[in-house]
N, C-alpha and C positions, 0 to 999 in steps of 0.2 A: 574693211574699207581700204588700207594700205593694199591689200592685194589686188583690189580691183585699181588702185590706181598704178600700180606695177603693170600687171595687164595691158592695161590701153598705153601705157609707155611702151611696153615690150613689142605691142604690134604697129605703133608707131613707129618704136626705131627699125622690124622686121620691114616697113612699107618703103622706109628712107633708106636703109642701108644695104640690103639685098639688092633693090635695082641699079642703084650706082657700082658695087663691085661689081655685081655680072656685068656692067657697060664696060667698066675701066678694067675689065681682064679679059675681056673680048678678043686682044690680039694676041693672044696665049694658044697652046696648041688643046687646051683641056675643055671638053662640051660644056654649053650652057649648063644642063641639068644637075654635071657636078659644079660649075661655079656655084649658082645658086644654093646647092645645097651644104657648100663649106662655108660659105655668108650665114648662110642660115644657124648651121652647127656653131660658129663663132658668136652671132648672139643669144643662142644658151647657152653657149659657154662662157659668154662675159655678164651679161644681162642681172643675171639674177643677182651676183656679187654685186655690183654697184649700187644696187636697190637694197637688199637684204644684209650686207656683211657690213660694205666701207662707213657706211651713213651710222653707223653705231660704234665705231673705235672710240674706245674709250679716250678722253683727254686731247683728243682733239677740235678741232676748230670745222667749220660746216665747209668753209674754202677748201681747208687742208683736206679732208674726206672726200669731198667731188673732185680735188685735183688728184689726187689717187687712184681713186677709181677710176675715172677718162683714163691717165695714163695705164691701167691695168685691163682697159678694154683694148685701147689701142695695139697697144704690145702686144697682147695674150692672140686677137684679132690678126695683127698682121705676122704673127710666128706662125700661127695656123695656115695662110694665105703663103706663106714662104714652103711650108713643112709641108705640105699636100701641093706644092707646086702651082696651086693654084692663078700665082701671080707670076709672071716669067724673073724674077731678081728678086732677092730680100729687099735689097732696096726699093724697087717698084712694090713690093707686097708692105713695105712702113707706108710710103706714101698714099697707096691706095687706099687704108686703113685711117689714116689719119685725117684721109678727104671727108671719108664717109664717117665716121665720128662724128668730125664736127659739124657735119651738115644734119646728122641727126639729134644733134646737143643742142643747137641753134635752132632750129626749127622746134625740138622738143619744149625749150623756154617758152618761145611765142605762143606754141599752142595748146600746153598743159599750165 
């Protein structure tokens, strides 16, 4: 039952968070196909940790665990967007990461 609700979160935040990086790296010299598909790479490679790892640290608090994880999506996310150049600046690659987070953190609340 946990994996099926990991599942419909992960394509929920793949439905949220993919479109807005390839919007907000559009002014970059690198094609759609790879934007998309380092957006994509970024949430399997944060995704699953936030679901399966942080939410069970031992002696922690529920707050303390999701503020972990988001900050280890975010990061992990916009190193990836800096490191493949996908975003034209580290700087532009934190904030474009962090847009899209939270617009999928938020909307994920609402509608799971």
């Amino acid at each position: 039952m946990y994996a099926q609700a990991w599942f419909k979160a992960f394509l929920l935040t793949i439905a949220i968070e993919v479109p807005l990086v390839v919007a907000l790296t559009a002014s970059g010299d690198q094609p759609l196909r790879k934007r998309a598909g380092i957006a994509l790479l970024g949430q399997a490679m944060t995704h699953p940790l936030v679901w399966f790892v942080f939410p069970f640290l031992p002696g922690m608090t529920r707050f303390t665990t999701l503020t972990l994880s988001e900050l280890w999506a975010w990061l992990g996310e916009a190193a990836l967007y800096a490191l493949t150049k996908v975003a034209p600046s580290t700087l532009r690659a934190i904030a474009i990461s962090a847009f899209a987070n939270a617009a999928s953190l938020a909307i994920g609340f609402l509608v799971l």
